[in-house]
N, C-alpha and C positions, 0 to 999 in steps of 0.2 A: 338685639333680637335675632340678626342675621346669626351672628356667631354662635348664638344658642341650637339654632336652627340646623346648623351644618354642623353641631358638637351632636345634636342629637342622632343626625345621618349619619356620623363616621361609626356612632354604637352600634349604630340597625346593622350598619354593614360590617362590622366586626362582631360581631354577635352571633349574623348570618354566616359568615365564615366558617366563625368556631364549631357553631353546628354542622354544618358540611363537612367539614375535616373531623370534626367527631363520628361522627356518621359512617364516613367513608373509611375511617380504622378499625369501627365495628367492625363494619361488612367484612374488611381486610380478614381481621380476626378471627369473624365468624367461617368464613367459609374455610380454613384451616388448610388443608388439603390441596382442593384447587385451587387456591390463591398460591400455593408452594410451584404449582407445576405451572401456574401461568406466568411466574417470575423466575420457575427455570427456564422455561422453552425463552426468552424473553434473553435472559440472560448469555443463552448460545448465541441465538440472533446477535447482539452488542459486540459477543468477542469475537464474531464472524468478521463482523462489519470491523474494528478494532483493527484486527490480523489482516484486511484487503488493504486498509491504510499504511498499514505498514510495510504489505507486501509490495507497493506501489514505491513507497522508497527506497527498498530492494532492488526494485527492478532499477530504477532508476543507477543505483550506485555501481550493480553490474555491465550495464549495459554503456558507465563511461568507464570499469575495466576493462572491460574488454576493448572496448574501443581506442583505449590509450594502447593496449599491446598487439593490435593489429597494425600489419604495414605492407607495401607492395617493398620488396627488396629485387633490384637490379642488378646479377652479375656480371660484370663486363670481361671479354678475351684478356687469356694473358699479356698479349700484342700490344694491347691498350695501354697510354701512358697518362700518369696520373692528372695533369695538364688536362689532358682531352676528358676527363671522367667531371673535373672537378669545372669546366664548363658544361657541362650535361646538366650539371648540377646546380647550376645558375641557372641556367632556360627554364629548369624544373622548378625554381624555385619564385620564377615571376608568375606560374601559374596560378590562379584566384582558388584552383580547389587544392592548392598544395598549402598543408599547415607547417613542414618541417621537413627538412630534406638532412640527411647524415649519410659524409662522404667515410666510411670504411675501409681502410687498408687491407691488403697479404695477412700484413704483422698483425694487425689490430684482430681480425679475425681469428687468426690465431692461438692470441691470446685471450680474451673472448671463449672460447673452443677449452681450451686449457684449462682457464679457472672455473667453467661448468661442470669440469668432466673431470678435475683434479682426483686425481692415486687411484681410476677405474681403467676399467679395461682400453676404452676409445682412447684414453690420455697416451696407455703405454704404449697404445699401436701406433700413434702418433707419434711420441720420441723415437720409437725405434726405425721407421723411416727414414727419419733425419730430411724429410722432405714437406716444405709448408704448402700444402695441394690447395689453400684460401684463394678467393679468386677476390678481385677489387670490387666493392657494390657499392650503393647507394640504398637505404632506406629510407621511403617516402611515407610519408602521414599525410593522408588530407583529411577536409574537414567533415568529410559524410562519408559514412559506408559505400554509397551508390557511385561518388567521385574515382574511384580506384580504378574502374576501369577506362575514364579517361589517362590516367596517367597512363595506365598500359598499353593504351593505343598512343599514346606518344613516341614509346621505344618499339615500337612496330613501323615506324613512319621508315622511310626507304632509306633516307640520308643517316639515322639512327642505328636501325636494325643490323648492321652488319660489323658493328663495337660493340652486338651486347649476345651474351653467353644466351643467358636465362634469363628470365622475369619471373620471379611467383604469381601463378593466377590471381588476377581481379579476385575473384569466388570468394577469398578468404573474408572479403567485406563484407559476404554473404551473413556470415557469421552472426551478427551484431540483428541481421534482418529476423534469422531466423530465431533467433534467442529472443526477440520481442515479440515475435509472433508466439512462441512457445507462452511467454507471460502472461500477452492479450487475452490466450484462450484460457489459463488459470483464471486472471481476474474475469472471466466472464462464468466460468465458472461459480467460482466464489461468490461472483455477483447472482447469479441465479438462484444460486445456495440460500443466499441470504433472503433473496427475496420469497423462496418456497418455507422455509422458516419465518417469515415474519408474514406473509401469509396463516401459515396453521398456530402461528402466537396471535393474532389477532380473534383465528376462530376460537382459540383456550379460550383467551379475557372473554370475549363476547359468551361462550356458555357461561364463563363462570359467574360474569354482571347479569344474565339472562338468568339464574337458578337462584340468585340472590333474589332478586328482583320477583321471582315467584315465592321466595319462602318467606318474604315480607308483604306479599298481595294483601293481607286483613291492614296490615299499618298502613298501607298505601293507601287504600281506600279511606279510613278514617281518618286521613292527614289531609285527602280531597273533599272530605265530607266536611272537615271544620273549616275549609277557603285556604289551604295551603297553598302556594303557588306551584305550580309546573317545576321551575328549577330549584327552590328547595326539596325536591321530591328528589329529581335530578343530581342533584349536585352529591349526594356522599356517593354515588354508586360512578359516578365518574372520576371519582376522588379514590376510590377503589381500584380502578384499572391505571389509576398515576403512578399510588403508590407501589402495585406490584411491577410499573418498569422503572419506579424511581429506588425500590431497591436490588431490582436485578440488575441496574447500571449502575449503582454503587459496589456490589458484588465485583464484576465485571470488571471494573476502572481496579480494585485492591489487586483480583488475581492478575490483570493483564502488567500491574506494574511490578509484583512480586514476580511470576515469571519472568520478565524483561531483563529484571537486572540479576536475578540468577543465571541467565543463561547469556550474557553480556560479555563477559569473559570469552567465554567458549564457542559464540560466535565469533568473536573479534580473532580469532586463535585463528577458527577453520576458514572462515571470507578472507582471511589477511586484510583485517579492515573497516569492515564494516560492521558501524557502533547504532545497535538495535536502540538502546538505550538515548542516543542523539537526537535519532528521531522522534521519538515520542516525548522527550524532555522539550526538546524544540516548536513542538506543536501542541504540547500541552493543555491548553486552553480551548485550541480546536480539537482534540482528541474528548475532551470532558464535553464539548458542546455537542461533537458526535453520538457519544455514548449515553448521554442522558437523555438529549434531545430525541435519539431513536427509540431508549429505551420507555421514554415517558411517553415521548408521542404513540407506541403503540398501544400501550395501554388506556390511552386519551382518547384516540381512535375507536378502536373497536368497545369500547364502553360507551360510546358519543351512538353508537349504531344500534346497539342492544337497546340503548335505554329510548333513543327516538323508533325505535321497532313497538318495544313494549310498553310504553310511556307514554299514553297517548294525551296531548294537550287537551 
């Protein structure tokens, strides 16, 4: 009897479904036009939000280029013997914000010099000197941008200062500060963008569930008047606002991956490196739960408002 009982509830509610989702394809249907512009605007929103994701692991892969290629270089007097540089270079290197210390020679420099600058003008002015003007240094990596200018005040110290040429300014660690700050302000951008877009996507769905919702007023009434329930009433016009972000997120998910790996190459060429396609291959499952999730939920949303506006229980 029970089984009978719970066979006959899973039909009520599968029955119920199929009319809701039947319902809510009409309306899709019906409304032609605005249902096109509420799953485009919907559909920018996704590849808005799609493109900050990505641009976030952009930021991320630049900002540890650059970081690998920045460094405090130390040149020491000609006077200086290589003994005295290559203890410098030890003190330096028991320090907690030093990640790598690189003792550089005359010669090494040099050569260095030479094979950047191979068969151009600096090369030939260089051989023909016959004179190697390299000075002995030290290149320092530490492990943050902001640690740079302790090492610099180390070769400042009084017992130090008078073995060293030059130091390149700390500032250069700047670098790395001011290029995340540059990013922050994109993604807050972006972010805004996206939110003033899914903003006026929710006001689309909302007229476009709010003019449905009027141009079936006589069926509404008469589906209250036979003892309809409230949420079968409900339910296809919320099925309406799904489906216009459930195919502007499918939309979205095809072109963001078709652009991707077209322009994959040609990124990889110009970043020296970074593979747009890694990222999004990599996150894949969070990238689809993004784009759907945003795109259905706004449609979810602003249909959930319209219909509890117009709808009255």
């Amino acid at each position: 009897m029970k089984i009978k009982i719970n066979l006959l509830k899973s039909d009520k509610m599968l029955n119920f479904a199929k009319k809701i989702i039947k319902g809510g394809w009409k309306n899709f249907k019906r409304q032609g036009f605005l249902s096109f512009a509420t799953a485009l605007i919907i559909f920018v929103v996704v590849l808005l939000g799609t493109s900050l994701f990505i641009f976030e692991g952009g930021v991320k892969f630049f900002s540890e280029k650059i970081r690998d290629k920045i460094d405090v270089s130390v040149y020491f007097k000609e006077s200086v013997d290589r003994e005295t540089i290559l203890d410098f270079k030890s003190q330096v290197e028991k320090m907690s914000e030093v990640k790598s210390v690189e003792y550089i020679s005359p010669e090494d420099a040099y050569a260095i010099f030479s094979k950047s600058h191979e068969n151009d003008d600096f090369s030939r002015s260089l051989q023909a000197i016959q004179v190697n003007p390299f000075l002995a240094s030290l290149k320092i990596k530490t492990n943050f941008p902001e640690q740079y200018a302790t090492v610099t005040e180390f070769f400042k110290k009084e017992e130090v200062a008078p073995y060293v040429r030059n130091v390149n300014d700390h500032k250069r660690g700047l670098i790395i500060e001011k290029f995340s700050k540059i990013a922050t302000n994109v993604e807050n951008v972006g972010l805004i963008a996206t939110i003033i877009l899914s903003i006026i996507a929710i006001i689309i769905t909302y007229n476009t569930v709010r003019l449905s919702i009027h141009s079936q007023r006589m069926e509404i009434e008469v589906m209250h008047l036979v003892g309809a329930k409230n949420n079968l009433v409900r339910g296809p016009f919320l099925i309406q606002g799904m489906l216009s972000g459930f195919f502007a997120s499918l939309v979205a998910f095809i072109v963001s991956l078709v652009v991707i790996f077209s322009l994959k190459d040609k990124i990889l060429s110009i970043t020296d490196g970074f593979d747009i396609s890694s990222i999004y291959m990599t996150n894949l499952l969070l990238v689809i739960l993004l784009q759907f999730g945003l795109g259905i939920g706004l449609g979810l949303v602003s249909s959930y408002i319209a219909t509890k506006k117009y709808l009255k229980d």
